[in-house]
MOPAC internal coordinates of N, CA, C and O (Angstrom, degrees):
PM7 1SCF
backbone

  N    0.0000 0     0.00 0     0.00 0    0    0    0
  C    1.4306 1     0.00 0     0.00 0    1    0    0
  C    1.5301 1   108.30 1     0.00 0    2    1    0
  O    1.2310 1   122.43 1   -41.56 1    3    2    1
  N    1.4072 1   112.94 1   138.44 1    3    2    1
  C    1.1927 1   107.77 1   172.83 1    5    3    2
  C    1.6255 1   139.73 1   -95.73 1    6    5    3
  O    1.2310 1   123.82 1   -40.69 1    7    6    5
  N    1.4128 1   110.28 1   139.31 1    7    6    5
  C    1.5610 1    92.77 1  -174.08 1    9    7    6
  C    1.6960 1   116.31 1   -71.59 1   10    9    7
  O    1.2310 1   132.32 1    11.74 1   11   10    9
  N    1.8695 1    93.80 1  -168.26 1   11   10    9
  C    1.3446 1    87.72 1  -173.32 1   13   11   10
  C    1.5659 1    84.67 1  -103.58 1   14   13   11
  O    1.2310 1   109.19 1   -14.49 1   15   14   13
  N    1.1149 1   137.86 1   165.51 1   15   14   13
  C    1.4520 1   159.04 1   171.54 1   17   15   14
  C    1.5645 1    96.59 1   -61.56 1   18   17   15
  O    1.2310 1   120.23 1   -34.38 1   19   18   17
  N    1.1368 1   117.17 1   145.62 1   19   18   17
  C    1.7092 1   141.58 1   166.53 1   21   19   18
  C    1.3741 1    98.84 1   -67.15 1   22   21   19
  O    1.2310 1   111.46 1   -74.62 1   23   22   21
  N    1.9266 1   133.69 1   105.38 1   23   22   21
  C    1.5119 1   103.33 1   171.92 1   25   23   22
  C    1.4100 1    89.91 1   -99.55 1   26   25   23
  O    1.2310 1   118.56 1    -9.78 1   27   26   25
  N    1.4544 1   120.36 1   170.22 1   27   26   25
  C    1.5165 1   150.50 1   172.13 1   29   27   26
  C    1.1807 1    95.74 1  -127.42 1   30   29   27
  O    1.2310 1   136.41 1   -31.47 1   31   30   29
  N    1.7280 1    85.84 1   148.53 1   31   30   29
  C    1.5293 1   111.29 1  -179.59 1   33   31   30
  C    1.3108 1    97.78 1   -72.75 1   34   33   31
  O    1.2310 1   114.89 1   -54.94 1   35   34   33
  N    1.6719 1   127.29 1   125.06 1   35   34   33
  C    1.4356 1   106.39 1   129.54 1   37   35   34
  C    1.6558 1   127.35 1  -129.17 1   38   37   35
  O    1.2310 1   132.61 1    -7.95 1   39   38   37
  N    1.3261 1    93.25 1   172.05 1   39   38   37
  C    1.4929 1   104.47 1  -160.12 1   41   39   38
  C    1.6382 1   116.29 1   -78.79 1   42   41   39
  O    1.2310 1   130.82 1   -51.41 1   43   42   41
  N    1.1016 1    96.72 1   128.59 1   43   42   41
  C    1.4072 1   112.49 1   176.50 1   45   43   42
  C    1.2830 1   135.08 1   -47.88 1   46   45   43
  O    1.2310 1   101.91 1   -88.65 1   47   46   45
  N    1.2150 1   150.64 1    91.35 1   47   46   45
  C    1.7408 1   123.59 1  -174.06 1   49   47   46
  C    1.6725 1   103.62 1   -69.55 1   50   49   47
  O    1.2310 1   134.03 1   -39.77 1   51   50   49
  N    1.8724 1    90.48 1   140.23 1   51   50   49
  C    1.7632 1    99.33 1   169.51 1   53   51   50
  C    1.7380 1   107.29 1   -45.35 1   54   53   51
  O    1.2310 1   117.99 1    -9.06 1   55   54   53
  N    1.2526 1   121.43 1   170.94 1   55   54   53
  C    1.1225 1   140.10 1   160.09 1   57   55   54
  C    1.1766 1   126.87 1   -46.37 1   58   57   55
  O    1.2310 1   128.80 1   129.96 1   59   58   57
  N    1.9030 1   100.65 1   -50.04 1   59   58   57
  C    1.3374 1   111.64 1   158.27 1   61   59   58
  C    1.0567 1   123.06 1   -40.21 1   62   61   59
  O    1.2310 1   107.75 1   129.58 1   63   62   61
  N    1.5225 1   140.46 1   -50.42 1   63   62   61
  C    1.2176 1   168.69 1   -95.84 1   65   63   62
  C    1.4566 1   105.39 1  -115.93 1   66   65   63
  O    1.2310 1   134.40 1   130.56 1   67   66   65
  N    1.7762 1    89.75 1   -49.44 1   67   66   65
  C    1.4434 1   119.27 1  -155.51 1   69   67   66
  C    1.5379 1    96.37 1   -83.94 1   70   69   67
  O    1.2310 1   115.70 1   132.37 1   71   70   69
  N    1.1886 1   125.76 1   -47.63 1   71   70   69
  C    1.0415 1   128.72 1   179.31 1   73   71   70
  C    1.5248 1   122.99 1   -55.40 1   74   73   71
  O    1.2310 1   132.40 1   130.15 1   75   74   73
  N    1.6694 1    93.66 1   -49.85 1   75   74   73
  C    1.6272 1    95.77 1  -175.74 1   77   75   74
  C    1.5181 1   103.67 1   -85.59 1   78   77   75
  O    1.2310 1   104.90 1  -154.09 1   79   78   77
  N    1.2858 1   145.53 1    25.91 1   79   78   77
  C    1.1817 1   141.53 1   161.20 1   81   79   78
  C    1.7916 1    94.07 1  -107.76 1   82   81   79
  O    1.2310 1   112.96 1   140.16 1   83   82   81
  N    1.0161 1   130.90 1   -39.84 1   83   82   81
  C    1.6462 1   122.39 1  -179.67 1   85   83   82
  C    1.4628 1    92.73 1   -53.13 1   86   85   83
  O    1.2310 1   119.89 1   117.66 1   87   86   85
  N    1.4719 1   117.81 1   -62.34 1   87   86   85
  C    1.7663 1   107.04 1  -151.55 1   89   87   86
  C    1.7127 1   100.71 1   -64.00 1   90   89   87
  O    1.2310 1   120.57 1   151.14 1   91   90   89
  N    1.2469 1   116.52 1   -28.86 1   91   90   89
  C    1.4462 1   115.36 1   173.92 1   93   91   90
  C    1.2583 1   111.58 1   -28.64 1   94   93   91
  O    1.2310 1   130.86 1   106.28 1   95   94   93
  N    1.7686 1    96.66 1   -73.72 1   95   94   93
  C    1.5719 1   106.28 1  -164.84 1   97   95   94
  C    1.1625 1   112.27 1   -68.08 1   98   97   95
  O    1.2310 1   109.49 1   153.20 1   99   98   97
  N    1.2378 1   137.31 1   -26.80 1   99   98   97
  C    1.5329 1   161.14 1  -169.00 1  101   99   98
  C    1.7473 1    99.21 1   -61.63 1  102  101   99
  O    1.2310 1   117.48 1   137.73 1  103  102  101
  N    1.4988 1   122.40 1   -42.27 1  103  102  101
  C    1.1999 1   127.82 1  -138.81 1  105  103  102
  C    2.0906 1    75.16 1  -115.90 1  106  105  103
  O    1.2310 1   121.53 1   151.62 1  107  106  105
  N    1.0945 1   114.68 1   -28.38 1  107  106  105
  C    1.8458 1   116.65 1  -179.35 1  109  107  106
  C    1.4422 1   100.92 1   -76.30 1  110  109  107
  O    1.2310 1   117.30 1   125.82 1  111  110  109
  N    0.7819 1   122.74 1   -54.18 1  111  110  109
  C    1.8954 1   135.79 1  -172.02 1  113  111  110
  C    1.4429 1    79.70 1   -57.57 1  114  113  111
  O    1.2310 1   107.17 1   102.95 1  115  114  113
  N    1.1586 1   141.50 1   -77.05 1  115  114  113
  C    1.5259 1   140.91 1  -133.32 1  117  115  114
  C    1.5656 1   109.69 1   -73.45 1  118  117  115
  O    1.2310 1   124.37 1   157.69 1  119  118  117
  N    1.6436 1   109.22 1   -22.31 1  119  118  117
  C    1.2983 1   116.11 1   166.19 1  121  119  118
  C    1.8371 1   130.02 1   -97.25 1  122  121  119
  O    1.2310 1   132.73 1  -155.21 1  123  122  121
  N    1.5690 1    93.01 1    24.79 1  123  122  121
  C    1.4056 1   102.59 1   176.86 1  125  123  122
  C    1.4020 1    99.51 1  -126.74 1  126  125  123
  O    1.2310 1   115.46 1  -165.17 1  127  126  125
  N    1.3888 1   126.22 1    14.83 1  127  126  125
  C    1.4124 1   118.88 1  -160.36 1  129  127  126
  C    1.6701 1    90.83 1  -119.76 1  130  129  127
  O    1.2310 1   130.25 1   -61.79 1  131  130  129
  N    1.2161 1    97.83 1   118.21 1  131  130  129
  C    1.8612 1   126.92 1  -171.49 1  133  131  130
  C    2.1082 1    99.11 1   -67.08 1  134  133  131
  O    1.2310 1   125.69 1   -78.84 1  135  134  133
  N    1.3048 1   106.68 1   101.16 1  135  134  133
  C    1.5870 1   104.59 1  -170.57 1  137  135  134
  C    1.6519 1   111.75 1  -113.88 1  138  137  135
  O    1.2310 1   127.41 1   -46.52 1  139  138  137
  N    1.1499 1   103.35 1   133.48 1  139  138  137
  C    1.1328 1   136.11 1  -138.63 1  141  139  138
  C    1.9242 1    87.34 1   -52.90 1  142  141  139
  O    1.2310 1   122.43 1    -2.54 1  143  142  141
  N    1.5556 1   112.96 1   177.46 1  143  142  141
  C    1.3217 1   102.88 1  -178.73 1  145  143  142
  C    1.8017 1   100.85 1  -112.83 1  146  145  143
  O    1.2310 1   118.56 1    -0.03 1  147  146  145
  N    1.1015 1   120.35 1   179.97 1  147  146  145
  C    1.4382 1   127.96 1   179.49 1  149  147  146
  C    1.1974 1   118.83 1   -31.55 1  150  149  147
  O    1.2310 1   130.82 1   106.80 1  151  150  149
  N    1.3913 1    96.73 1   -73.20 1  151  150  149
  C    1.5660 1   121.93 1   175.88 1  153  151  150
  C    1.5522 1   117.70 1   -41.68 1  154  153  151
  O    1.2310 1   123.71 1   125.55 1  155  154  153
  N    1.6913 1   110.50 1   -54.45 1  155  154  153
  C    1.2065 1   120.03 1  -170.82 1  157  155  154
  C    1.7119 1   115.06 1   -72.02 1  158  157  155
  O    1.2310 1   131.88 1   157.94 1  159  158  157
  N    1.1964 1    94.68 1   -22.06 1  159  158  157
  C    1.6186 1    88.27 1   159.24 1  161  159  158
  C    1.7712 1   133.65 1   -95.51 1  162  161  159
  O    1.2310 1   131.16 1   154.91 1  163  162  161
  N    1.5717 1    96.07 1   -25.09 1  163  162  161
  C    1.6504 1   105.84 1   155.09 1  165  163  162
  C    1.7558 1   106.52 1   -34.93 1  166  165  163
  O    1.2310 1   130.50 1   110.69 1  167  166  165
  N    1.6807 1    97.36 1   -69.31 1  167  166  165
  C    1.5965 1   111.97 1  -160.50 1  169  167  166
  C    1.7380 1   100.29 1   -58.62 1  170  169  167
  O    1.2310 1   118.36 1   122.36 1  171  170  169
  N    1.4395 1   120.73 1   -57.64 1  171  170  169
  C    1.3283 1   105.44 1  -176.15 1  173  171  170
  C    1.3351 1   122.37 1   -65.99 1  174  173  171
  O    1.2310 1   118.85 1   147.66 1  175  174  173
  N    1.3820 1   119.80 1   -32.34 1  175  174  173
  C    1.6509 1   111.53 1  -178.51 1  177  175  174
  C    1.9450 1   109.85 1   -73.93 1  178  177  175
  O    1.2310 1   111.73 1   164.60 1  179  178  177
  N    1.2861 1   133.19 1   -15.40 1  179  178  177
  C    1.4306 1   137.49 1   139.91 1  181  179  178
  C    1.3850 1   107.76 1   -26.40 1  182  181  179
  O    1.2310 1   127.16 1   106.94 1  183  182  181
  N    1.3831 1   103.83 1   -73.06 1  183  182  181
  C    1.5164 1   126.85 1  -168.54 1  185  183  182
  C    1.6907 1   100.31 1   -49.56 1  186  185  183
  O    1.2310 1   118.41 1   119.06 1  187  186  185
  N    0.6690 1   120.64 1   -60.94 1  187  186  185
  C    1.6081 1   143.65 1  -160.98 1  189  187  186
  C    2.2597 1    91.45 1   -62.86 1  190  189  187
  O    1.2310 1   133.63 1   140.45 1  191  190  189
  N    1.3351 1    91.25 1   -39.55 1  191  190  189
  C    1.7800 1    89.16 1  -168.75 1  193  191  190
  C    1.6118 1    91.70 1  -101.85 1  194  193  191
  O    1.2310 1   110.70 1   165.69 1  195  194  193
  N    1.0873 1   135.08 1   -14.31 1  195  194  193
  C    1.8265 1   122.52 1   176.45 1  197  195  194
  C    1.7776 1    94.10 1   -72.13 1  198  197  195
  O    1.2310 1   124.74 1   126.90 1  199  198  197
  N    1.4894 1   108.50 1   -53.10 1  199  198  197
  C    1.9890 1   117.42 1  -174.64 1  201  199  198
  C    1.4948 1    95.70 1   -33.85 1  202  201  199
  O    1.2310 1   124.87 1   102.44 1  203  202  201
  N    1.6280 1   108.26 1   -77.56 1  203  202  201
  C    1.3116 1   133.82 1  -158.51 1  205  203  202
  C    2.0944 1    96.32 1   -42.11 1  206  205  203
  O    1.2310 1   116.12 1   107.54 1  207  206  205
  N    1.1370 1   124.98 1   -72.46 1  207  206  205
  C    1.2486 1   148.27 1  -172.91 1  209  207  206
  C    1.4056 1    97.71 1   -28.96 1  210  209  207
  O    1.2310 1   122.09 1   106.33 1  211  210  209
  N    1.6856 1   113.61 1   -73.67 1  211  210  209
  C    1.4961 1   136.75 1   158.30 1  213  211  210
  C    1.7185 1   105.07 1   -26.97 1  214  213  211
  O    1.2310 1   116.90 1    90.64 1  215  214  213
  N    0.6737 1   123.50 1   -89.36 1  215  214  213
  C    1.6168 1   137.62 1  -149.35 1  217  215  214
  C    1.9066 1    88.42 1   -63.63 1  218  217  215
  O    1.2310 1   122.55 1   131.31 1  219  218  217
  N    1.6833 1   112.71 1   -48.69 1  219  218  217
  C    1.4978 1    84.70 1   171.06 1  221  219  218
  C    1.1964 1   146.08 1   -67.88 1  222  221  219
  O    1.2310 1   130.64 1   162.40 1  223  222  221
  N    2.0707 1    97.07 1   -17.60 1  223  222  221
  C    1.6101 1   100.11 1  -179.26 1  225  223  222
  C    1.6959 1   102.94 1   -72.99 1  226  225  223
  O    1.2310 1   130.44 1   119.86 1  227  226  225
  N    1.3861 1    97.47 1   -60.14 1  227  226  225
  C    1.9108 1    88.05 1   172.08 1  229  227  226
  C    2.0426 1   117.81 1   -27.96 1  230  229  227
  O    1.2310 1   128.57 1   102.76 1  231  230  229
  N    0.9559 1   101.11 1   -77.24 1  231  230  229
  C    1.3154 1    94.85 1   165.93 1  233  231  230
  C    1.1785 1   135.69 1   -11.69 1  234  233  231
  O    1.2310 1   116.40 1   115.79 1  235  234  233
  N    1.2526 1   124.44 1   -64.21 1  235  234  233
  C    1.5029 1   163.07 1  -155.02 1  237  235  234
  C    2.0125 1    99.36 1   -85.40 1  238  237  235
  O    1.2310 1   127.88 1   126.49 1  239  238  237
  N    1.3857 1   102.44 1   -53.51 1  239  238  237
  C    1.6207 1   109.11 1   168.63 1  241  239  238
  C    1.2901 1   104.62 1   -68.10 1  242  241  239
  O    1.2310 1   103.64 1   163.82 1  243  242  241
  N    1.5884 1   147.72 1   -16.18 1  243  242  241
  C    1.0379 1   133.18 1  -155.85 1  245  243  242
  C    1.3288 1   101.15 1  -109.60 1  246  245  243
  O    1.2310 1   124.06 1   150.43 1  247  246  245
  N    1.6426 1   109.81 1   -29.57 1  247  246  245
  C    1.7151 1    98.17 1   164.27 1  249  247  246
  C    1.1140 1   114.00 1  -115.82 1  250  249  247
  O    1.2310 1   112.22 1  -136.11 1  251  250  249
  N    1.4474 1   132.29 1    43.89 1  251  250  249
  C    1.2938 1   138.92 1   132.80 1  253  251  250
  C    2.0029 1   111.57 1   -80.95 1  254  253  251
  O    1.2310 1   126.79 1   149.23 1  255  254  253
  N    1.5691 1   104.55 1   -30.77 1  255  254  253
  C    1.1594 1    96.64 1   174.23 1  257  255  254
  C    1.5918 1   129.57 1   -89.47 1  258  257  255
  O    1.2310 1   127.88 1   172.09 1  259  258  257
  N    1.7685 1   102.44 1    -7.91 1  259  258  257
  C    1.6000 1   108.49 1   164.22 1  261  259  258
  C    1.7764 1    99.01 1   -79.70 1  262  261  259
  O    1.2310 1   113.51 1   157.53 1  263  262  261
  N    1.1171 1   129.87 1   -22.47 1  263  262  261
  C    1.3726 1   131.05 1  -173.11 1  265  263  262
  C    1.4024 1    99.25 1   -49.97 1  266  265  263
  O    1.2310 1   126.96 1   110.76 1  267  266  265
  N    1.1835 1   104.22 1   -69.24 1  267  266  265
  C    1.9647 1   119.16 1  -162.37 1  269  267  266
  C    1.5055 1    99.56 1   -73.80 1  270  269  267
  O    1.2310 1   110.82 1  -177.58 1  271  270  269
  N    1.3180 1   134.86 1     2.42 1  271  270  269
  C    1.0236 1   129.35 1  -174.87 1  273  271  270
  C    1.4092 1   111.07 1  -101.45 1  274  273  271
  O    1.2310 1   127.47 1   122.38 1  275  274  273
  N    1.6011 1   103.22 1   -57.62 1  275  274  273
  C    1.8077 1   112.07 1   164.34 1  277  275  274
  C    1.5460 1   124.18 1   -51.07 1  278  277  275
  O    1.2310 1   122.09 1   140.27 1  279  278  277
  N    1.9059 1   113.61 1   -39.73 1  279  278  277
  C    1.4274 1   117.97 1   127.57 1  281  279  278
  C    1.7426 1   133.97 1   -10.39 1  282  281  279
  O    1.2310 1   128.17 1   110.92 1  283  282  281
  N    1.2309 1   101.88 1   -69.08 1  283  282  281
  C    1.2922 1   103.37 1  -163.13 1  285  283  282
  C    1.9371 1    98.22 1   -89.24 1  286  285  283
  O    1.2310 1   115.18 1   165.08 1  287  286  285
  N    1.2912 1   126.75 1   -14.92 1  287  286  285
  C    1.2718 1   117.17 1  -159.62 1  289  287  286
  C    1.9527 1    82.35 1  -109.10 1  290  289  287
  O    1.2310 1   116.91 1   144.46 1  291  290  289
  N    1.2107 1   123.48 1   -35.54 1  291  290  289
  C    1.8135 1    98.12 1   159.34 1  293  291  290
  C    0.8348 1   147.07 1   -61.94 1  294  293  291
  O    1.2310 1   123.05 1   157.89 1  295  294  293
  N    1.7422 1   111.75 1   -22.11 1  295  294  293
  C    1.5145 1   136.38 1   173.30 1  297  295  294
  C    2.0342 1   103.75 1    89.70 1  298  297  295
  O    1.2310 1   133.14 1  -165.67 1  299  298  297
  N    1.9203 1    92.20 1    14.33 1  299  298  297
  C    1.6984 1    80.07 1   175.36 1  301  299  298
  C    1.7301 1   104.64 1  -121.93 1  302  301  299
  O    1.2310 1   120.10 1   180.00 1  303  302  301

């Protein structure tokens, strides 16, 4: 049979506490994180608006071509 575990009190940090230890780590993490260089975000955000451009004109032909189709199969 199993027991129940020994709990101990432990102590809480205030809210305050809580907070100003998040932005700590928040503000440590953010200075280990390898960020991208000028260029490399020039080149990907291009990338990101040529896709977008693409994928809407496709789009855009595909319900222009259900258009003329629902058109032509109502007879209006």
């Amino acid at each position: 049979m199993a027991r129940n575990p020994v709990r101990t009190a432990v102590q809480r940090p205030s809210p305050g506490q809580m907070s100003l230890s998040f932005l700590g780590g928040a503000f440590s993490e953010l200075r280990k994180v390898n960020w991208p260089s000028r260029e490399q975000t020039t080149r990907l955000t291009m990338l990101v608006l040529i896709v977008s451009v693409v994928i809407g004109a496709i789009l855009g032909l595909i319900d222009i071509g259900f258009s003329r189709l629902f058109a032509l199969v109502t007879g209006g």
